[in-house]
One Martini backbone bead per residue (centre of mass of N, CA, C, O) as a GRO file, in nm:
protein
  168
    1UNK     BB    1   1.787  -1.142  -0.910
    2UNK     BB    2   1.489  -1.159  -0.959
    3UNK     BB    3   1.399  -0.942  -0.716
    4UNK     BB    4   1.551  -0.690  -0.934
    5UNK     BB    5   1.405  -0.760  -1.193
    6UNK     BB    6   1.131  -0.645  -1.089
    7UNK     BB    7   1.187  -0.383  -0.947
    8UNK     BB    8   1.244  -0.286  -1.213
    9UNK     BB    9   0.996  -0.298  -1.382
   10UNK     BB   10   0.823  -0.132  -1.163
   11UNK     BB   11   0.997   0.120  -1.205
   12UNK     BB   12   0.933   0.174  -1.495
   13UNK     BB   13   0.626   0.210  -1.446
   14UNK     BB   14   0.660   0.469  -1.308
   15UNK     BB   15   0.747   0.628  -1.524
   16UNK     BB   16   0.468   0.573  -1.728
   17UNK     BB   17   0.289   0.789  -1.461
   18UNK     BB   18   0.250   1.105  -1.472
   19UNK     BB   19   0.026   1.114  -1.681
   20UNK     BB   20  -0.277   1.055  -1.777
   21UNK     BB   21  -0.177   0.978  -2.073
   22UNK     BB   22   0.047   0.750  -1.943
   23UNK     BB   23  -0.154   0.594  -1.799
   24UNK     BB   24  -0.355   0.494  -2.024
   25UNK     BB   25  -0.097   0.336  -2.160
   26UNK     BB   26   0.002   0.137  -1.942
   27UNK     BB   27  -0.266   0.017  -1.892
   28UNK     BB   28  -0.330  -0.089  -2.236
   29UNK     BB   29  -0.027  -0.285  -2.170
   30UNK     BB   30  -0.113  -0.450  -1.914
   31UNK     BB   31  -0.388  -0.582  -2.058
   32UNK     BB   32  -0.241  -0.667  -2.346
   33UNK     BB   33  -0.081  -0.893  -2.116
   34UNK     BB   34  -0.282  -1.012  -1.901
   35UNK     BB   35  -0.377  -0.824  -1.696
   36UNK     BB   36  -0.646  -0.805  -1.431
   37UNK     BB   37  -0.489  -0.649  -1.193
   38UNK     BB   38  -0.390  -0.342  -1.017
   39UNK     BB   39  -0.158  -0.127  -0.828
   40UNK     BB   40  -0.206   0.171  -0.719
   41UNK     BB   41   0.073   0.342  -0.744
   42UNK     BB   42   0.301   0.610  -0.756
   43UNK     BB   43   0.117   0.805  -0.952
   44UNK     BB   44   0.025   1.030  -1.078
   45UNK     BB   45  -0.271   1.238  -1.135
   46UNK     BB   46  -0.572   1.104  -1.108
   47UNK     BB   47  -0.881   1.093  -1.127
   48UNK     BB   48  -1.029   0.854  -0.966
   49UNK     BB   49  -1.299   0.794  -1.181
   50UNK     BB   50  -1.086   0.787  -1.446
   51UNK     BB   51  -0.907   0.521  -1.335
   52UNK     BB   52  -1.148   0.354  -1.312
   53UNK     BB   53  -1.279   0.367  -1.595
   54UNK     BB   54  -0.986   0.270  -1.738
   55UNK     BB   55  -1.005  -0.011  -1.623
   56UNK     BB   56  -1.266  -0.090  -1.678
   57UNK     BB   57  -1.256  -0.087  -1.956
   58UNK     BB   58  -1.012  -0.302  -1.962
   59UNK     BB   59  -1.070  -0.520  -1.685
   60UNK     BB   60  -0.945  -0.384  -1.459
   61UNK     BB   61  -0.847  -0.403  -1.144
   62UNK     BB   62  -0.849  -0.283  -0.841
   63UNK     BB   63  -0.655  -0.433  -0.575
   64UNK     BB   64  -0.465  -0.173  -0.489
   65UNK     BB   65  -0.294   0.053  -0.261
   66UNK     BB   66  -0.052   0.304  -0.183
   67UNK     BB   67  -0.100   0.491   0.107
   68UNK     BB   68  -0.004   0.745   0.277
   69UNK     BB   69   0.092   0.729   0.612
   70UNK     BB   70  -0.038   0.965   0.750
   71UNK     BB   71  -0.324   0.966   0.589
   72UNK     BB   72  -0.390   0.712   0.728
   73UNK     BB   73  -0.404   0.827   1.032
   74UNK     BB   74  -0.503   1.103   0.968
   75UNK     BB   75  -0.710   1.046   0.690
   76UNK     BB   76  -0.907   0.799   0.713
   77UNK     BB   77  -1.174   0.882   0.584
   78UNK     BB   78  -1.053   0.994   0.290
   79UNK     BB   79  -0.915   0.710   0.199
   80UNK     BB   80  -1.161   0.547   0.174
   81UNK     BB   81  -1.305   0.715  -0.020
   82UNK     BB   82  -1.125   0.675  -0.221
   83UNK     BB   83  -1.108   0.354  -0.239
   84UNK     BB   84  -1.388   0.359  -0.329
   85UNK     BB   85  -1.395   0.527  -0.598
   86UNK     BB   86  -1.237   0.277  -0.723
   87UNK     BB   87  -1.327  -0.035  -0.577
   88UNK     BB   88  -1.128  -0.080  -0.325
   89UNK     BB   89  -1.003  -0.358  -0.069
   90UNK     BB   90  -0.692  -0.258  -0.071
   91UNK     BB   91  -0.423  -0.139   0.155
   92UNK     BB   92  -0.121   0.009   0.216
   93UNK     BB   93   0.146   0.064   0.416
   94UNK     BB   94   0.475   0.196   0.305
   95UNK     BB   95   0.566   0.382   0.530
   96UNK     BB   96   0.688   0.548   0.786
   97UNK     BB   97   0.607   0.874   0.910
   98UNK     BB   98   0.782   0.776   1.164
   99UNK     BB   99   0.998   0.709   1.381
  100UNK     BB  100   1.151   0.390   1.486
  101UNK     BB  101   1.378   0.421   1.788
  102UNK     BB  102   1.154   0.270   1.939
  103UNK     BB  103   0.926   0.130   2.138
  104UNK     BB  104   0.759   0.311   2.159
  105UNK     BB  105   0.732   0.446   1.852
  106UNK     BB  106   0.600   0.146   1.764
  107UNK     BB  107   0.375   0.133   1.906
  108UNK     BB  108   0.225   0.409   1.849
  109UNK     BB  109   0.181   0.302   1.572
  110UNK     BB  110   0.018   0.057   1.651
  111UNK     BB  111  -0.232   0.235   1.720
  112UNK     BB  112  -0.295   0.405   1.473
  113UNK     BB  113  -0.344   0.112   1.299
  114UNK     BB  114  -0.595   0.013   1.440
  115UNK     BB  115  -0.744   0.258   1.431
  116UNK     BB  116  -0.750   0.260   1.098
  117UNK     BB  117  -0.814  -0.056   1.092
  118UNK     BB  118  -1.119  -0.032   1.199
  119UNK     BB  119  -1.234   0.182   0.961
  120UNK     BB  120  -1.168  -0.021   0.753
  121UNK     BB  121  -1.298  -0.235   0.780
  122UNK     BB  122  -1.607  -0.089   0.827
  123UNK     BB  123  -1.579  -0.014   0.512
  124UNK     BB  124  -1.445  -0.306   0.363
  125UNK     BB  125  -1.146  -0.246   0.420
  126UNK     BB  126  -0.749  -0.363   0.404
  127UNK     BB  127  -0.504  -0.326   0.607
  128UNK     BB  128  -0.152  -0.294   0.585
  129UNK     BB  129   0.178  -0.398   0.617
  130UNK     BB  130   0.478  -0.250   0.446
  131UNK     BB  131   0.794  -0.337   0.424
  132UNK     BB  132   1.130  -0.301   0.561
  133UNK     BB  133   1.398  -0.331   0.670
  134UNK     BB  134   1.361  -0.095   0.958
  135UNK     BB  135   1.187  -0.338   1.067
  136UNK     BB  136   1.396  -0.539   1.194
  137UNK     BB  137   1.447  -0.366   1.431
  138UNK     BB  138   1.565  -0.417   1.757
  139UNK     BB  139   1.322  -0.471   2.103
  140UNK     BB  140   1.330  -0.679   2.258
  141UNK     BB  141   1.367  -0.941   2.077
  142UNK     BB  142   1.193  -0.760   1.865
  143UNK     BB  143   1.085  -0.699   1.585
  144UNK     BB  144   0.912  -0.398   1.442
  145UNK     BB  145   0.733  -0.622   1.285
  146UNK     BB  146   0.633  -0.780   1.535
  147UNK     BB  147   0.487  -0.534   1.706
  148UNK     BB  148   0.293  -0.428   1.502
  149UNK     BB  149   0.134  -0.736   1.482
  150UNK     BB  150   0.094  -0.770   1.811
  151UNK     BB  151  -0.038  -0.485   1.862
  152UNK     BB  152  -0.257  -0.583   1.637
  153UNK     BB  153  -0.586  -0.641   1.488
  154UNK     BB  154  -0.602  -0.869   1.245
  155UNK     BB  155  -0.853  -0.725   1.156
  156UNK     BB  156  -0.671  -0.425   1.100
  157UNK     BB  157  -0.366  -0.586   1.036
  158UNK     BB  158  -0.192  -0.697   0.772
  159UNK     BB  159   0.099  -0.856   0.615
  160UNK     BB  160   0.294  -0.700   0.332
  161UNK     BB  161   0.530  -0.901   0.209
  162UNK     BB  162   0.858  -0.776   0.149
  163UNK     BB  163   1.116  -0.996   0.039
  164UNK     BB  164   1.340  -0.833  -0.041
  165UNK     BB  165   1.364  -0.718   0.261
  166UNK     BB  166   1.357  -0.968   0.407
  167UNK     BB  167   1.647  -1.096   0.282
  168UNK     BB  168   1.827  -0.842   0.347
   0.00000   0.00000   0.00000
């Protein structure tokens, strides 16, 4: 019960970050009760530089962000300026945003992320892959998140392990 009650504060913190002004007084509780890094992710819309901003002024790193699964294999150029222009050194891959119902189709994505992942590298930012349940699904006796992380670069792709979903 305790990893439900977990996800549920911070479904609540999305509740409270949909407009610039929302972002703002969010970090700003975030900040008065001891945290010291927030990983921004799922919030309203709000300039990169707004944001890191307001991060300075309170103390607070950007330690993290899960940026779109299209976005980091397709447009992983401008991901990279994102992670810089916050000062952020670390993104998560946070949902397949294609099928994995094969093994090609499983593999297809893990060079996706090698090569997304190589680049995000030299620009000296850590790309994870943040799981979910269907990524337990076996294939020839491995997980797809087994085969996602043999069949890639470990300096180009490391495990963000969502426990929640370990255990489920």
């Amino acid at each position: 019960m305790q990893i439900a009650h977990v996800a549920a504060q911070l479904f609540t913190l999305h509740e409270h970050q949909k407009t610039p002004e929302d972002i703002a007084q969010t970090l700003k509780k975030v900040a008065a009760i001891g945290y010291q890094a927030v990983q921004v992710s799922g919030m309203g819309p709000i300039p990169e530089d707004e944001l890191r901003s307001q991060c300075d002024e309170l103390g607070l790193t950007i330690c993290s962000t899960h940026e779109p699964g299209a976005r980091i294999v397709g447009e992983t150029d401008q991901v990279i300026a994102r992670l810089q222009a916050l000062g952020c050194t670390h993104t998560a891959y946070p949902h397949p945003h294609v099928a994995l119902d094969s093994l090609a189709e499983v593999q297809g994505l893990a060079k996706e992320l090698d090569r997304a992942g190589a680049a995000m590298r030299a620009a000296g930012i850590t790309l994870a892959y943040h799981n979910h349940a269907l990524e337990f699904r076996q294939f020839g006796g491995r997980t797809a998140l087994e085969i996602l992380l043999a069949e890639t670069d470990p300096q180009h792709l490391e495990a963000e392990l969502d426990l929640y979903w370990v255990q489920m």
